[in-house]
C-alpha positions in Angstrom: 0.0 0.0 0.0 1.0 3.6 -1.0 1.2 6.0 2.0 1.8 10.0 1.9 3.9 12.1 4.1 2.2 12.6 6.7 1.2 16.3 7.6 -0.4 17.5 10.6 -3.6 16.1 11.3 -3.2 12.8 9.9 -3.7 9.5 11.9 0.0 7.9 11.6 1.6 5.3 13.5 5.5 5.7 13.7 8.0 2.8 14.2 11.4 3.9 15.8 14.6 3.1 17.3 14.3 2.5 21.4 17.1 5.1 22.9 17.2 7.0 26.2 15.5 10.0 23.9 12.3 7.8 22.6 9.0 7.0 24.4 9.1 4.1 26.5 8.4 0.7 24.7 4.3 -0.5 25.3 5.4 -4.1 25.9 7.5 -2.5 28.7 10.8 -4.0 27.1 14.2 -1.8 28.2 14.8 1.3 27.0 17.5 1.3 25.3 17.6 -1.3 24.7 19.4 -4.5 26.0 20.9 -7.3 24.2 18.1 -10.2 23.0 15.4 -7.2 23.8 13.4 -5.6 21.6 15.0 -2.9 19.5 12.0 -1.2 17.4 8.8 0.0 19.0 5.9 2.2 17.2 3.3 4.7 18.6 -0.3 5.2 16.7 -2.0 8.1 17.0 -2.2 11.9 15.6 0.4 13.8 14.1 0.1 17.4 16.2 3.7 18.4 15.1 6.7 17.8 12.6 9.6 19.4 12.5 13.1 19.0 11.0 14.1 17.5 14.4 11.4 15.6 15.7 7.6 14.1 15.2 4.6 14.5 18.1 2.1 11.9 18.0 -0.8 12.4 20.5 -2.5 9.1 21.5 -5.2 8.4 24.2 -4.3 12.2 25.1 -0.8 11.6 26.2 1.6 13.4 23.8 4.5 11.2 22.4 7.8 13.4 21.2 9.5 11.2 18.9 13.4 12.4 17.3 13.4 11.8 13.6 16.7 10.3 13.9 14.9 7.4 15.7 12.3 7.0 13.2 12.7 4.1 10.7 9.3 3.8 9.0 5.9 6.2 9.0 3.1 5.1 7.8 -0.2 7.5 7.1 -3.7 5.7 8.2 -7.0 6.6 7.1 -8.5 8.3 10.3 -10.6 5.2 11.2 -11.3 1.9 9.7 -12.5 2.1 6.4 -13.5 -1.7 4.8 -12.9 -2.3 0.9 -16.6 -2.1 0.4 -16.9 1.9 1.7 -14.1 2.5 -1.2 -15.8 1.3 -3.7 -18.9 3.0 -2.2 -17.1 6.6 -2.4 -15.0 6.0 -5.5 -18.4 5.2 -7.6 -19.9 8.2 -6.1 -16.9 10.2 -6.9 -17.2 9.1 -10.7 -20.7 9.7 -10.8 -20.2 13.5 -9.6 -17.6 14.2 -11.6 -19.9 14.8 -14.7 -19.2 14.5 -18.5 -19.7 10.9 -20.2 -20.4 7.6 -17.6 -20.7 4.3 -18.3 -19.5 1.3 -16.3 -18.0 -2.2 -18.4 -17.2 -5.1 -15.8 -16.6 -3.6 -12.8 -14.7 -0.3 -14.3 -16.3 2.9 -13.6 -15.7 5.7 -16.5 -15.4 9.0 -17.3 -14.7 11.4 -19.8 -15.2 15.3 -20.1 -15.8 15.8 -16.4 -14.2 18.3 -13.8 -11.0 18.5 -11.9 -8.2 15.9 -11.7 -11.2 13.1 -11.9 -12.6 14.3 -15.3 -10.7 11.4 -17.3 -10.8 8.4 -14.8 -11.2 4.7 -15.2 -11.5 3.1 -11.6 -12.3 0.1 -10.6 -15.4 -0.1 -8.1 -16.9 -3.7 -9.1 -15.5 -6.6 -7.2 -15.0 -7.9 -10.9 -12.7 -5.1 -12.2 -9.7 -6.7 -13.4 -7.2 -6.2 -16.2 -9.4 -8.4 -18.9 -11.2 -5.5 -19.2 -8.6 -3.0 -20.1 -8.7 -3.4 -24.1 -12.6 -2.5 -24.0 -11.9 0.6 -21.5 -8.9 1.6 -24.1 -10.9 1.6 -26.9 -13.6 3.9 -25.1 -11.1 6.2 -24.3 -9.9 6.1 -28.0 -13.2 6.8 -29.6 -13.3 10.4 -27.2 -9.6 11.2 -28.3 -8.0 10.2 -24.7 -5.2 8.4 -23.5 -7.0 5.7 -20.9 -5.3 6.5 -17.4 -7.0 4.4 -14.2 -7.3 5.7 -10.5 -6.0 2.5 -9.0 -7.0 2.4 -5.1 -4.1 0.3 -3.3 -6.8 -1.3 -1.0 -8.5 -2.7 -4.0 -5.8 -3.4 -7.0 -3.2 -5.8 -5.7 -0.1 -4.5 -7.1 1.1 -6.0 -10.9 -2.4 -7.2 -11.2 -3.1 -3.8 -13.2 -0.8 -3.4 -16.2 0.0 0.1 -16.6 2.4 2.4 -18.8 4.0 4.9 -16.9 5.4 5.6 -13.0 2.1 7.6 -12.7 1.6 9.3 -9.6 -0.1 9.1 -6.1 -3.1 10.6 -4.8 -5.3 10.9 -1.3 -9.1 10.7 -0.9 -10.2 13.0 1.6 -14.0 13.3 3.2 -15.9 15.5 5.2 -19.2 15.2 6.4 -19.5 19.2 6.2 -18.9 21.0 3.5 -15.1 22.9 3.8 -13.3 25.7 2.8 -11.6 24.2 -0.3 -12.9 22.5 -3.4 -14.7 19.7 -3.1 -16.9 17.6 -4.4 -20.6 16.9 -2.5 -21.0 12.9 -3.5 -23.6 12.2 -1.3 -26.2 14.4 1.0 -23.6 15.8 3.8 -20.8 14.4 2.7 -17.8 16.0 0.9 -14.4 14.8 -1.2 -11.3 15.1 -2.7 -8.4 13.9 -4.5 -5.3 15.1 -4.4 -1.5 14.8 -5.9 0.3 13.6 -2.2 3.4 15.8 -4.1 0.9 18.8 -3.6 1.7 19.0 0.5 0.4 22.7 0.3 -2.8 21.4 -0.8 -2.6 18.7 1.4 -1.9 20.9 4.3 -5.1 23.0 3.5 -7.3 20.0 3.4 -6.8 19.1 7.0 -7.3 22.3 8.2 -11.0 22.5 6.3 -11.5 19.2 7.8 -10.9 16.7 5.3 -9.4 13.8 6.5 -8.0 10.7 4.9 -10.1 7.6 3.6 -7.8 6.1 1.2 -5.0 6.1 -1.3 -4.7 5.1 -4.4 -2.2 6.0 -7.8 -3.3 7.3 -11.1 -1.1 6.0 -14.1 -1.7 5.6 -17.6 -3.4 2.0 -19.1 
């Protein structure tokens, strides 16, 4: 699975080194760490701060000040449990708001002619989606003029299964369930999304401030 940098706001959990300078270990193992003891431990929880220097992670209300140079992996979480089936739930509703030509073929869900970064999708919502597909979605695409590119959610495309043609890029799916301060798109009653480029941090960094939060990720690339 693709994962962002995380920014402040996001739901992360961070695996680092055990030193006299990290929190103490949950499994109450020594730290630092003693020979045969553990050596890694990880924290889950909020990102409240990020610096140069160090990460803060609030969980269960306790603050957890982390040193970067202790940090050996982060990894962004969607900001509660989200199963495969809400994904497919919000990606079709995504498609269907974005406007311009629709039509769904075995499981793929396309677009052509619609707004913003989604106006030229093919994504797989259907449980049957797979790459058998892909010559009848290139050649509906190639009757509008386009070059087919697919919005591949990592929870749903295991990765190879997809052929694609280029490095492509990744993106975030945000929601709200009001409506916020930046553009987004209403895909149900109360309830508010976006996409966005995860190289776009400034973008990123405005989302969680309007309230967005993360429900999946996912990479766009060309079919």
């Amino acid at each position: 699975m693709s994962t962002p940098d995380p920014v402040v706001g996001d739901r992360v959990v961070v695996r680092y080194r055990l030193t006299h300078e990290t929190p103490a270990d949950w499994r109450d193992s020594p730290n630092p760490a003693l020979p045969h003891s553990p050596t890694l431990s990880d924290v889950t929880g909020v990102l409240v701060a990020a610096d140069a220097d160090r990460f803060v992670v609030r969980r269960d209300d306790v603050e957890h000040t982390i040193p970067r140079a202790a940090i050996t992996a982060v990894r962004t979480l969607s900001r509660r449990v989200v199963r495969n089936s809400e994904i497919r739930d919000v990606e079709r509703a995504l498609c269907a708001a974005a406007g311009g030509d629709h039509i769904e073929i075995d499981g793929w869900s396309l677009q052509a002619g619609g707004v913003g970064l989604r106006g030229d999708l093919a994504v797989p919502v259907g449980v049957t989606a797979s790459s058998v597909a892909l010559p009848e979605v290139r050649s509906w695409y190639a009757d509008r003029g386009l070059q087919p590119r697919a919005l591949l959610p990592d929870r749903l495309v295991r990765s190879g299964s997809i052929p694609v043609v280029d490095a492509g890029f990744d993106v975030e799916v945000l929601v709200a369930d009001m409506a916020p301060t930046v553009d987004a798109i209403e895909f149900a009653p109360d309830r508010w999304a976006t996409t966005l480029a995860t190289g776009d941090r400034t973008a990123r960094e405005a989302a969680r401030r309007a309230g967005l939060v993360l429900h999946h990720t996912a990479h766009i690339h060309s079919v």
